[in-house]
C-alpha positions, 0 to 999 in steps of 0.5 A: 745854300738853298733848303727846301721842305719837300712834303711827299705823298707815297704808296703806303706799302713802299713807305720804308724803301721810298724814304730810303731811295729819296734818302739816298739822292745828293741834295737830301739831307733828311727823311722823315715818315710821319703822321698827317697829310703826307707820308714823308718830307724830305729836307733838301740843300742845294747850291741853286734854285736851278737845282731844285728843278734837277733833284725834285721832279726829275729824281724824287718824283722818279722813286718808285712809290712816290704819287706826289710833291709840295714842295716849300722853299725856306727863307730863314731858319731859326732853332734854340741854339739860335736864340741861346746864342742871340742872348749870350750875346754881351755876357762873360759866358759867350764864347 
């Protein structure tokens, strides 16, 4: 599985509804509005790099309210759970 971070510029008065129409493309599997640089990111997961090109300028680029794209490819995810588990690794608690 592909996951892409996809930072989005939008019309600060369609914020709401252009979050909800990239939410609602297959391939995204989050939105968030947030504070800063840009306005929405979205968390994307494809089959295939191919597929990126399908689902980032041919459909989000496409909402309306949307004026731009970056978009960043993930290499490796790491989160708490991870490193909890890494460290239970041995001991009579892990599963």
């Amino acid at each position: 599985m592909i996951t892409a971070i996809v930072l989005i510029q939008a019309v600060a008065d369609s914020i709401p509804e252009t979050a909800q129409a990239i939410a609602d493309i297959p391939g995204v599997s989050q939105v968030y509005s947030c504070a800063g640089d840009v306005d929405l990111i979205a968390i994307i997961q494809v089959s295939a790099h191919e597929d990126l090109a399908d689902l980032i300028p041919a459909k989000i680029g496409k909402v309306p309210g949307v004026l731009g794209t970056d978009t960043h490819i993930a290499f490796r995810s790491y989160s708490t759970a991870d490193t909890e588990s890494a460290f239970a690794i041995g001991s009579a608690d892990a599963d």
